[in-house]
C-alpha positions as CSV (number, residue, x, y, z in Angstrom):
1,X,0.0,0.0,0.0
2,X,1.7,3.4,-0.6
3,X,0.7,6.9,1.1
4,X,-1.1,9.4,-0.5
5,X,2.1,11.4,-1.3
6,X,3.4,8.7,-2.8
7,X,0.6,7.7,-4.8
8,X,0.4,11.3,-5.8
9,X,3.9,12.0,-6.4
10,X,5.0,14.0,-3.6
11,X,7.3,12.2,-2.0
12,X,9.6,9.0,-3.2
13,X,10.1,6.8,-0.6
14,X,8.9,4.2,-2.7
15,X,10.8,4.3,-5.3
16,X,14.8,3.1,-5.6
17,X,17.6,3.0,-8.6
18,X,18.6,-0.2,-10.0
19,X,22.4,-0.4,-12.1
20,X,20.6,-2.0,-14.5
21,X,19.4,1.1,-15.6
22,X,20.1,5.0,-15.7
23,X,20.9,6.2,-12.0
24,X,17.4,8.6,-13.0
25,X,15.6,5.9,-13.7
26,X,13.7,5.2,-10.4
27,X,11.0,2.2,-9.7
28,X,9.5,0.1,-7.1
29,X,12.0,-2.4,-6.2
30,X,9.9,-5.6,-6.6
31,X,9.0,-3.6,-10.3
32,X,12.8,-3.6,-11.0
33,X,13.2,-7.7,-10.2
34,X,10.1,-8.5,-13.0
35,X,11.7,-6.1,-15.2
36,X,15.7,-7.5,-14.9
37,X,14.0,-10.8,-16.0
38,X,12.5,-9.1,-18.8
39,X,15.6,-7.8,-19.9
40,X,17.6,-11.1,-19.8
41,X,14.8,-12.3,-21.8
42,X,14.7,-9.8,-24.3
43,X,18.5,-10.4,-24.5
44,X,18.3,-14.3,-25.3
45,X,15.9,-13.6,-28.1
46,X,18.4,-10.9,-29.4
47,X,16.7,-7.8,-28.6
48,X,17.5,-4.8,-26.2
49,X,15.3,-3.5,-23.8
50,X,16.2,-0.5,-21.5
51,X,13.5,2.4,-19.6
52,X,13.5,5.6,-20.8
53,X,11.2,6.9,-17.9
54,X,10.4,5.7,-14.7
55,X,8.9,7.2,-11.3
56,X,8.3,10.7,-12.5
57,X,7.2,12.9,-9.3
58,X,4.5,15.8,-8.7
59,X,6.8,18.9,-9.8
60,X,7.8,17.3,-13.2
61,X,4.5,16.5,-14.0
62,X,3.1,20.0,-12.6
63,X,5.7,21.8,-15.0
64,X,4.8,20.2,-18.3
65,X,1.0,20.5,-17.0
66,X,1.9,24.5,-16.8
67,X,4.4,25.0,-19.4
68,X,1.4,23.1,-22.2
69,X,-1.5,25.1,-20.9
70,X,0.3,28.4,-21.1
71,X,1.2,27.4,-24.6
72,X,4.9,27.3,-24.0
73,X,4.5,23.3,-25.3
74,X,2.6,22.4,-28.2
75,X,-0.5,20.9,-27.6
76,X,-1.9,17.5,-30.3
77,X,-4.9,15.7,-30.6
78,X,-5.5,12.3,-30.2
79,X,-4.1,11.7,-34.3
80,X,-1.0,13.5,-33.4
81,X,-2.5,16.9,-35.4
82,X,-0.8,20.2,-33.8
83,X,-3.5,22.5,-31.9
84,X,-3.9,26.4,-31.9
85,X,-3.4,26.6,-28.3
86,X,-4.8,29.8,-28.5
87,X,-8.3,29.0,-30.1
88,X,-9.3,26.4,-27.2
89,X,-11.5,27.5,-24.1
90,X,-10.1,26.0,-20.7
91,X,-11.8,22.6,-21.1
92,X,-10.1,21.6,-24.5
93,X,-6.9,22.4,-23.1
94,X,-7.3,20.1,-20.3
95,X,-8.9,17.4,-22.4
96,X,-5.9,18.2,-25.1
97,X,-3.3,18.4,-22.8
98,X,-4.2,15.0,-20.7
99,X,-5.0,13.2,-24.4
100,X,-1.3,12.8,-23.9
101,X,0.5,14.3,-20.3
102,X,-1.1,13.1,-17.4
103,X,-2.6,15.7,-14.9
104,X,0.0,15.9,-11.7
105,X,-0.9,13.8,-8.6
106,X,-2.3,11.5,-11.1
107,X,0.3,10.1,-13.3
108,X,0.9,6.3,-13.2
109,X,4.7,7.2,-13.1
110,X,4.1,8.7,-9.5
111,X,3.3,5.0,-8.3
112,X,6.4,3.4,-9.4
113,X,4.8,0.9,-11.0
114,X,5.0,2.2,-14.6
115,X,7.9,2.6,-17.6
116,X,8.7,3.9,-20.9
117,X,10.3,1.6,-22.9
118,X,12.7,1.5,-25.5
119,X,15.6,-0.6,-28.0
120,X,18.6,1.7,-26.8
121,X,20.9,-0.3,-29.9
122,X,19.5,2.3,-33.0
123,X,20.0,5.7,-30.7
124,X,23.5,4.8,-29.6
125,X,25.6,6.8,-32.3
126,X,23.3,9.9,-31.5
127,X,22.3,9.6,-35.3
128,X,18.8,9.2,-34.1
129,X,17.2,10.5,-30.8
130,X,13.9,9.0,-29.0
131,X,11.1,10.7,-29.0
132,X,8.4,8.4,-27.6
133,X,6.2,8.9,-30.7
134,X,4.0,5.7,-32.3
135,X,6.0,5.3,-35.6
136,X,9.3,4.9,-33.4
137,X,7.1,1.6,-32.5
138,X,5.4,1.0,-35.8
139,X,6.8,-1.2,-38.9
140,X,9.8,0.4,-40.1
141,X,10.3,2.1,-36.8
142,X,13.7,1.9,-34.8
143,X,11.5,0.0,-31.6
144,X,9.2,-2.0,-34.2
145,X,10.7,-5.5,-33.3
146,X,11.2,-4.6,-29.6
147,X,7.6,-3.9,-29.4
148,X,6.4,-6.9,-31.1
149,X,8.4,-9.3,-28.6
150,X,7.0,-7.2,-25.6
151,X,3.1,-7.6,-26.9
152,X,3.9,-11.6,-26.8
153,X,5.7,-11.6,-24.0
154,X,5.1,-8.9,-21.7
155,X,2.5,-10.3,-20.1
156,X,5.4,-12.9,-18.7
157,X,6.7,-11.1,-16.4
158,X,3.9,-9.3,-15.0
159,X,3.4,-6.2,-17.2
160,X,0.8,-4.8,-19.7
161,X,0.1,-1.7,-21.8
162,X,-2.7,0.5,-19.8
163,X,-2.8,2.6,-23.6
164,X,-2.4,-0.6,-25.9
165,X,-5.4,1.4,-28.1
166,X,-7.1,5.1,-28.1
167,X,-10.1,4.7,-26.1
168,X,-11.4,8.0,-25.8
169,X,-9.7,9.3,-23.3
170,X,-5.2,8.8,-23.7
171,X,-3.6,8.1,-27.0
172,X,-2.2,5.1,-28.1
173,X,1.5,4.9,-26.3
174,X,2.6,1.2,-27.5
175,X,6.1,2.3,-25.0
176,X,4.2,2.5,-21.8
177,X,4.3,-0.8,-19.9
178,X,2.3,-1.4,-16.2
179,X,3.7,-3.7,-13.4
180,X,-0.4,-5.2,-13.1
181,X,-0.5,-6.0,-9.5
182,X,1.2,-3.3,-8.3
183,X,-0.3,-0.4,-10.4
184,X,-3.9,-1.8,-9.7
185,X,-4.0,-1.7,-6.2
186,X,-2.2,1.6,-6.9
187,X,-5.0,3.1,-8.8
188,X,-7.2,1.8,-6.7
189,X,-6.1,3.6,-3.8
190,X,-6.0,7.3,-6.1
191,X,-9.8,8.4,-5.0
192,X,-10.9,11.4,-6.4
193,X,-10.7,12.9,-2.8
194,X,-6.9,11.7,-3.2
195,X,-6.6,14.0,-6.3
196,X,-8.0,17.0,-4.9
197,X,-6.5,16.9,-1.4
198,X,-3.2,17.0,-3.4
199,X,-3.9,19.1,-6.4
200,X,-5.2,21.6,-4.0
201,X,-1.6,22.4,-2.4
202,X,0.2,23.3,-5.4
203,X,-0.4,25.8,-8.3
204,X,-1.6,24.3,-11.4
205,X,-2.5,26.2,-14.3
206,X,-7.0,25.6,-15.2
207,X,-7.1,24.3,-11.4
208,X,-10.4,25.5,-10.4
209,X,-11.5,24.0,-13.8
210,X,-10.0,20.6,-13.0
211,X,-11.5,20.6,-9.7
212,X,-15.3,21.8,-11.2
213,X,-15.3,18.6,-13.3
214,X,-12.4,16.1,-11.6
215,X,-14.5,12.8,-11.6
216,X,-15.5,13.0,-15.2
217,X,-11.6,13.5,-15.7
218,X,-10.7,10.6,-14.0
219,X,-13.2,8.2,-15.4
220,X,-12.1,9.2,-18.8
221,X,-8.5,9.9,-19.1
222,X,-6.8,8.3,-15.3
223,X,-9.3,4.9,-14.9
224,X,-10.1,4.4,-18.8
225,X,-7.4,1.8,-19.6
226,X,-6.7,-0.7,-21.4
227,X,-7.5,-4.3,-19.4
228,X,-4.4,-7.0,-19.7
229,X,-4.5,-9.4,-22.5
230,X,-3.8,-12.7,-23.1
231,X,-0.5,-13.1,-25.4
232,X,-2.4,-13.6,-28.7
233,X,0.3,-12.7,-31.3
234,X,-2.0,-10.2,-32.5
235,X,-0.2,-7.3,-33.1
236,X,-2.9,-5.0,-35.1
237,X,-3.1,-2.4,-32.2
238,X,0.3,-1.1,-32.8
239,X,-0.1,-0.5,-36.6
240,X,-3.4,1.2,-36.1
């Protein structure tokens, strides 16, 4: 069970390093021993696996919340189109913003539980550099084969993607993985009453906004996920 400042973000006494990855990269430490034995496996089958994100905490989020709704970061729809930041009202930002940047407190990464993956072998030489976008992960894509080894085998080792497909709420992110039994008791713990006791100590741009309309937010864009899958082979979701 974690605290509400962990859950939210706030604190990371949760959370440790691994050498296995980047000395930034920060998970829960059971979520570091499922992924170490996703790694070696990726390795047999010839592949590399490493995180690009783990635990991200309240002030990063709270900063690329503020910096995209003051239209200091471009803002996309749910197709990856660019948005006239200044031609939306206060509720399309939020619902533009959290198509793909969660809002702080309520992140997945706060919990630990939850990584961006990547193949580090094609952005070694610094020819190419990551940007977490579907066609990195799509056929032709420097990730393609990575991904289609971690939708067969994922599941393995305890993990699943939470935005496998767009429903309606985030966009498609075939890099995000989810420790299961860790992140659900997770977000079952983040109430709504979580959210707002936590969003209401910090300054975060559209606030009073949030708050007016915070459980339709959650139900769309923080509990509509994706449910785990059997390993089918079925790979369709990450061309579509």
């Amino acid at each position: 069970m974690l605290s509400s400042e962990e859950l939210t973000g706030q604190v990371d006494s949760h959370v440790v390093s691994d050498p296995c990855c980047r000395s930034t990269v920060r998970l829960q430490n059971s979520v570091f021993g499922a992924f170490k034995a996703m790694q070696a496996a990726a390795h047999e089958a010839g592949l590399a696996l490493d995180i690009a994100s783990g635990f991200r905490d309240f002030s990063r989020q709270q900063a690329i919340w503020n910096r995209k709704f003051s239209g200091n970061a471009p803002l996309y729809d749910s197709h990856g189109a660019l948005l006239d930041s200044s031609q939306l009202s206060i509720g399309e930002k939020v619902e533009a913003i959290m198509t793909w940047s969660a809002l702080p407190g309520a992140s997945r990464h706060h919990w630990g539980t939850d990584l961006d993956v990547f193949d580090p072998r094609p952005f070694a030489h610094g020819d190419l550099d990551l940007q977490l976008l579907p066609e990195e992960y799509e056929e032709g894509g420097p990730c393609h084969e990575l991904a289609l080894w971690l939708y067969q085998h994922a599941a393995d080792f305890g993990f699943f993607f939470p935005y496998r497909q767009y429903r309606g709420g985030v966009a498609a992110e075939p890099w995000h993985l989810s420790h299961y039994t860790h992140a659900q008791q997770a977000q079952q713990q983040l109430t709504t009453d979580v959210l707002v006791a936590a969003l209401e100590l910090h300054e975060i741009a559209g606030k009073e906004y949030v708050l007016s309309c915070l459980a339709d937010l959650k139900e769309r864009y923080i509990d509509n996920i994706c449910p785990p899958v059997a390993n089918t082979g079925d790979n369709e979701w990450l061309f579509g």
